[in-house]
C-alpha positions, 0 to 999 in steps of 0.5 A: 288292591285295597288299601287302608290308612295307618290312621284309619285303622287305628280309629277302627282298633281304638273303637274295638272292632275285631279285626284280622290284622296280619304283621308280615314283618321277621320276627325280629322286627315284630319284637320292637312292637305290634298293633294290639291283636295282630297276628304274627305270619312272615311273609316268606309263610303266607303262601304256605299257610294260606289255608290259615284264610278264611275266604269270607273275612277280611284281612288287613296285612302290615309290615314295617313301610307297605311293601312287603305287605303289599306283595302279601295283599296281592297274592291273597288277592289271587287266591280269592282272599279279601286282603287290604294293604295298610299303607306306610305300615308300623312306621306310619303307625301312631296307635299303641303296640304291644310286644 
């Protein structure tokens, strides 16, 4: 599986690249704050909106610490979706969020 650092990311976010960055935290968690331009999909709905992928983007999944996104990156992974786990997730994350 591929992975990306939270600094790493943040530098491509700051530099204002367009990005498909995917929160998997609950709702109540994204609410204390996201990355700028994430989108909000629950784990327990990537499966049941994997038609939400495109096949020939990348994704970049998070959630609070790197496991669950971990788990959404595989599976993405097995349905021939280019999904890249950011490691250590919004509690590593240093960069602005926004509510």
């Amino acid at each position: 599986m591929k992975t990306i650092t939270t600094e790493e990311l943040q530098k491509r976010v700051e530099a204002g690249e367009q990005l498909n960055i995917i929160d998997v935290r609950e709702e109540e968690e994204v609410s204390a704050g996201m990355i700028p331009g994430a989108k909000h999909i629950p784990l327990g709905e990537i499966d049941s909106r994997v038609g939400d992928f495109s096949k020939g983007q990348p994704y970049y999944m998070v959630c609070r610490s790197g496991a669950r996104s971990g788990r959404a990156s595989a599976f993405l992974n097995d349905q021939g979706i280019d999904a890249t786990n950011v490691e250590g997730g919004m509690l590593s994350w240093n960069g602005e969020t926004r509510a």
